[in-house]
FIVEXMI-433450 format. One record per residue (C-alpha): residue in one letter; residue number from 1; x, y, z negated. Coordinates in steps of 0.02 Angstrom, whole numbers, plus 50000, padded with zeros to 5 digits. Each point is the difference from the previous one (the first is absolute). Layout:
<rs>
('a',NUM,(X,Y,Z))
...
</rs>
This chain:
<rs>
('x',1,(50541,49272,49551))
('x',2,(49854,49939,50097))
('x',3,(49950,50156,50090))
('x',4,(50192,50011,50085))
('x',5,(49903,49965,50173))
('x',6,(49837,50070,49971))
('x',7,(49982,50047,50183))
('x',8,(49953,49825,50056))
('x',9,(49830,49977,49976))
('x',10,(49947,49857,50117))
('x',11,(49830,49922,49902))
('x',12,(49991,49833,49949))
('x',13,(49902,49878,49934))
('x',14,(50010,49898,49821))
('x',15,(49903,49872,49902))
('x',16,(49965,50029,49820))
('x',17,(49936,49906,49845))
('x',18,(49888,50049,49867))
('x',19,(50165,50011,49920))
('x',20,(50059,50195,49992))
('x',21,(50183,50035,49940))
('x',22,(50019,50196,50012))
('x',23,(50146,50128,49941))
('x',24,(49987,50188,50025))
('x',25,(50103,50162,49905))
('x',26,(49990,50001,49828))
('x',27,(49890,50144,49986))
('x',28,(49861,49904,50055))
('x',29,(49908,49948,49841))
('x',30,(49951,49842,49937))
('x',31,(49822,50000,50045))
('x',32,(50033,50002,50201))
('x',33,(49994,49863,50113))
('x',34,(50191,50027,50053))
('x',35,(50109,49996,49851))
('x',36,(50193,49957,49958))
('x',37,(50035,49834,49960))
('x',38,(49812,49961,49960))
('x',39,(49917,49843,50102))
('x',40,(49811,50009,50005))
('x',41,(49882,49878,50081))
('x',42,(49891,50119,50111))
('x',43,(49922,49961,50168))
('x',44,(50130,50063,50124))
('x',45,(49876,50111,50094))
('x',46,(49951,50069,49831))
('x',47,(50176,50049,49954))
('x',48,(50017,50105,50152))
('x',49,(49848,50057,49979))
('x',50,(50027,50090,49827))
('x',51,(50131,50104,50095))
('x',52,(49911,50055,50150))
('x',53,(49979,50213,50002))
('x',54,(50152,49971,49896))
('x',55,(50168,50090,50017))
('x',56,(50148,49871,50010))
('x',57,(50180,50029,50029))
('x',58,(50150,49903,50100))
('x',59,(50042,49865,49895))
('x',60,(49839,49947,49918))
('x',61,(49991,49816,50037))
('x',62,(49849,49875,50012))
('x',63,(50047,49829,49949))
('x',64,(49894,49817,50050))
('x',65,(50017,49811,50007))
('x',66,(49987,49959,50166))
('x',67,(49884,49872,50063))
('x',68,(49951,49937,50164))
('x',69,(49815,50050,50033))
('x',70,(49896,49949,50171))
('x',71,(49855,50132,49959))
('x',72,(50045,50171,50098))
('x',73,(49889,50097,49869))
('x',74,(50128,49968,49868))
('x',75,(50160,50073,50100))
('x',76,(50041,50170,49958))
('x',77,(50090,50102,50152))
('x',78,(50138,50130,49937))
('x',79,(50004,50162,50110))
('x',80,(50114,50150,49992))
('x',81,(50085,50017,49846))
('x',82,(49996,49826,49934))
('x',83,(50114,49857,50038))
('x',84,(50009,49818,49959))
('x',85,(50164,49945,49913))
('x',86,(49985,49827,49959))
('x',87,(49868,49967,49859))
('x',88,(49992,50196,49967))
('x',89,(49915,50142,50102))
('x',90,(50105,50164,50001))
('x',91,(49948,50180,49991))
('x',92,(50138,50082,50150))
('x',93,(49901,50159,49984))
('x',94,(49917,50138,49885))
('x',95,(49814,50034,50017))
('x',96,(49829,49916,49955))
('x',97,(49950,49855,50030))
('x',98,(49867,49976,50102))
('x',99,(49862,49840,50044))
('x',100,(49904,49982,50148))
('x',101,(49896,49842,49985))
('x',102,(50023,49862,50021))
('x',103,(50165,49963,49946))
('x',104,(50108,50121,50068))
('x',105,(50119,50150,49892))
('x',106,(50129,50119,50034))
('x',107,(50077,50153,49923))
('x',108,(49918,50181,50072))
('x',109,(50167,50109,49965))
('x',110,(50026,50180,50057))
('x',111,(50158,49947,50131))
('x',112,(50078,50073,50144))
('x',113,(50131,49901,50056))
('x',114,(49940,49885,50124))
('x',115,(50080,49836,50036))
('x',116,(49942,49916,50158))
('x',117,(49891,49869,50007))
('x',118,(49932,49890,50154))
('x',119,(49840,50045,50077))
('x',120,(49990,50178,49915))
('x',121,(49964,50152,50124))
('x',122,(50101,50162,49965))
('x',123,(50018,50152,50080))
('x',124,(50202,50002,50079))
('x',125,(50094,50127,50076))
('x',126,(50121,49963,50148))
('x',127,(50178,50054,49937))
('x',128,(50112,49918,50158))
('x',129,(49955,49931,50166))
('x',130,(50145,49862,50040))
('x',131,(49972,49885,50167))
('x',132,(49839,49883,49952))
('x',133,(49994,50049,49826))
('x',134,(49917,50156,49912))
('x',135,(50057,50017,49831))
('x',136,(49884,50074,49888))
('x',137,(49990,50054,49831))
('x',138,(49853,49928,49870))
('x',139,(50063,50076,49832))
('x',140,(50098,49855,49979))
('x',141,(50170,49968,49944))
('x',142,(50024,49964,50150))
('x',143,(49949,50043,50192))
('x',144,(49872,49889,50089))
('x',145,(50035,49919,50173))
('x',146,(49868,50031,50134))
('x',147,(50003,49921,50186))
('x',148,(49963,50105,50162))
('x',149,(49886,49813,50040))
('x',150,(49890,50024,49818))
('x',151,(49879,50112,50101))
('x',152,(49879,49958,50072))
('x',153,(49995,49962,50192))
('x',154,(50175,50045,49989))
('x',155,(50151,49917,50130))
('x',156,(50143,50006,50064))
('x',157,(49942,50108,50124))
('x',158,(49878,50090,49887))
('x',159,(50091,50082,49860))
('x',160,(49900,50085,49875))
('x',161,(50033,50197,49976))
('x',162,(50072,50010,49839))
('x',163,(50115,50121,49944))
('x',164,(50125,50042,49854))
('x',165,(49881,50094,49866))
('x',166,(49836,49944,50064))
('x',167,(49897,49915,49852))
('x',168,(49950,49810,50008))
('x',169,(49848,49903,49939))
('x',170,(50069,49816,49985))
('x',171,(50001,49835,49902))
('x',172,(50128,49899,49917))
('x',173,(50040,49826,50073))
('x',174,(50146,49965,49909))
('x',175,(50026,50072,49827))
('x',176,(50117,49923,49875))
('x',177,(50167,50032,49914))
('x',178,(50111,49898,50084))
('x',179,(49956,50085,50197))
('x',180,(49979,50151,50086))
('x',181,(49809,50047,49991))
('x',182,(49908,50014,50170))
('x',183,(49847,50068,50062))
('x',184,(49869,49963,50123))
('x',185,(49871,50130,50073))
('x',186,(49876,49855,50068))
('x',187,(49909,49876,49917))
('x',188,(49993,49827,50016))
('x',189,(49899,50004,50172))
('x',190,(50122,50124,50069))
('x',191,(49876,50149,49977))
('x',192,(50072,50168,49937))
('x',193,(49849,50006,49877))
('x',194,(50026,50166,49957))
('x',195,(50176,49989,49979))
('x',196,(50151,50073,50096))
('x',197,(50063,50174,50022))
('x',198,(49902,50143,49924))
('x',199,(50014,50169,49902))
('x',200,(49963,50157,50119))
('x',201,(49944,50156,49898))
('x',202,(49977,49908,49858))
('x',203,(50088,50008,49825))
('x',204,(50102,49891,49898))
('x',205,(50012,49989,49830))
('x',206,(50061,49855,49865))
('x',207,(49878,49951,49850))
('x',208,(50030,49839,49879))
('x',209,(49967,49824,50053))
('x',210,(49861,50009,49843))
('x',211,(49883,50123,50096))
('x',212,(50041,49937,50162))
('x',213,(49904,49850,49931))
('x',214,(49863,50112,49952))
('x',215,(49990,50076,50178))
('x',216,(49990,49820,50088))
('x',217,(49897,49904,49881))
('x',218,(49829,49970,50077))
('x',219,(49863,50157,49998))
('x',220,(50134,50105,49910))
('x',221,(49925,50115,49908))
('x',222,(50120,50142,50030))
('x',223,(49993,49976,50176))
('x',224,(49793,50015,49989))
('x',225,(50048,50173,49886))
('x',226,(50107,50070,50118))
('x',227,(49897,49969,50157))
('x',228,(49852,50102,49922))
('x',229,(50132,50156,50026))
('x',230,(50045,50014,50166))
('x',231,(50017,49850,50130))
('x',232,(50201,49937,50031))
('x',233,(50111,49863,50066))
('x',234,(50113,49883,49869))
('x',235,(50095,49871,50019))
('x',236,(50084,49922,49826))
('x',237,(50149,49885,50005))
('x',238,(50024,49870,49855))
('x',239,(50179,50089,49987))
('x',240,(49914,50145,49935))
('x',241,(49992,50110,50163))
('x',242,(49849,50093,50018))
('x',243,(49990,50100,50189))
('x',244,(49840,50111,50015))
('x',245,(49920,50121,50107))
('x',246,(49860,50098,49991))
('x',247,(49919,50129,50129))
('x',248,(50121,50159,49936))
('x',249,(50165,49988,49926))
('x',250,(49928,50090,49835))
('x',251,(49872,49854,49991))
('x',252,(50146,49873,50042))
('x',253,(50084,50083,49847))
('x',254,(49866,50007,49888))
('x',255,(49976,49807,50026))
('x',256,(50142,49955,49980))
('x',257,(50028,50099,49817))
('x',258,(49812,49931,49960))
('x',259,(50087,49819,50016))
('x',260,(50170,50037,49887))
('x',261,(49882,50088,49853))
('x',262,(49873,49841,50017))
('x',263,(50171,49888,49919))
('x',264,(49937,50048,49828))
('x',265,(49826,50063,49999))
('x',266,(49823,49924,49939))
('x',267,(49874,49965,50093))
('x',268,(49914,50153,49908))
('x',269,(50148,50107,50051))
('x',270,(50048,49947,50175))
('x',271,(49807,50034,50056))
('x',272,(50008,50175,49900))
('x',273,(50127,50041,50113))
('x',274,(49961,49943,50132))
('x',275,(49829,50109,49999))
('x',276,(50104,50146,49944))
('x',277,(50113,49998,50157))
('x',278,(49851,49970,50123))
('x',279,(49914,50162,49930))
('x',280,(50138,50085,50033))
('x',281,(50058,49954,50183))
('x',282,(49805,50009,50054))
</rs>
């Protein structure tokens, strides 16, 4: 079955024809781009196109005659949820299918198992402290490795004060199946850049990786909503660890059950409530 290892979803890049070969379930009917056993000659951007706002499902598969092209307007990059096989593209994941111009799609799915991938921040919680090695846990199926030296201006000398419990904001350096994930709390000019250890009077609380993407996509507007309430700190993990803190521990409450109701609200509905609670607490 195609979807057996539907947590890898490294993105790619393919090269397409006019030429569009595409299979889906057999409910689909016959007027849709992606049909069983049906080749049509669309434009390949066009026949992803047609599905975009869509709902697709693990298993749906995008078939092309491959080509080499020099122009990079005509590659098409696969992001979460789709994977190259070959000839075909695979749907790994349930959700809707999503475009963001110029050529590049992936599947929006309500998830919240996270798989580790390299680069992502995420919010990490020190479980043991063993010689030069923190282990901490990501949400993961497994722990992440984290050096006493991934601090910045840490040494030999200079340990950093990090204890078991304490909650880490760090980024993957190595993230793959085959080795043990580790983390960095510096970037690549050895500055802590807001990363490191982190957490006092604060609270936190696990959402899905679909509105964490909401809450770090640029001038979110829940974010924008929820600072017309009352001012507060956040920090958001891609692992789908949200920490907040606000000037109370009622407000720090309040935000942090605004955020969990916002998973499936309108726009209409989230700013409704939003007003409702800031009557109230004023």
């Amino acid at each position: 079955m195609p979807w057996k290892n539907a947590h890898v979803f490294s993105p790619s890049t393919f090269y397409v024809d006019r030429v569009c070969y595409t299979k889906i379930l057999p409910q689909e009917t016959p007027g849709n781009c992606i049909m069983r056993g049906i080749v049509t000659t669309l434009d390949m951007f066009e026949c992803f196109k047609d599905k975009v706002g869509e709902v697709l499902l693990p298993g749906d598969v995008f078939s092309f005659e491959l080509v080499p092209l020099d122009n990079k307007a005509d590659k098409v990059i696969c992001g979460p949820g789709l994977r190259r096989n070959g000839d075909e593209v695979l749907v790994c994941k349930s959700g809707i299918l999503r475009h963001k111009p110029p050529n590049l799609y992936w599947i929006d799915s309500i998830q919240k198992r996270y798989v580790p991938a390299k680069g992502e921040s995420v919010i990490g919680i020190v479980t043991v402290k063993s010689g030069d090695v923190f282990k901490v846990d990501v949400g993961g199926s497994e722990q992440a490795s984290l050096s006493y030296l991934a601090f910045e201006g840490a040494t030999k000398r200079n340990r950093p004060n990090v204890q078991v419990g304490d909650l880490v904001y760090a980024q993957f350096t190595i993230a793959n199946k085959d080795m043990e994930p580790e983390l960095v709390c510096i970037d690549s000019c050895g500055r802590a850049n807001g990363m490191g250890v982190f957490g006092a009077d604060g609270l936190l609380f696990k959402v899905s990786l679909g509105l964490v993407r909401r809450l770090l996509a640029p001038q979110s507007d829940i974010v924008k909503d929820l600072e017309k309430t009352f001012p507060f700190e956040m920090v958001v993990g891609m692992n789908g660890r949200v920490w907040v803190r606000a000037r109370t521990a009622q407000q720090t409450l309040i935000v942090a059950n605004l955020l969990e109701s916002c998973e499936n609200m309108t726009t209409q509905q989230r700013q409704a409530l939003f007003r409702r609670v800031a009557d109230r607490v004023t």
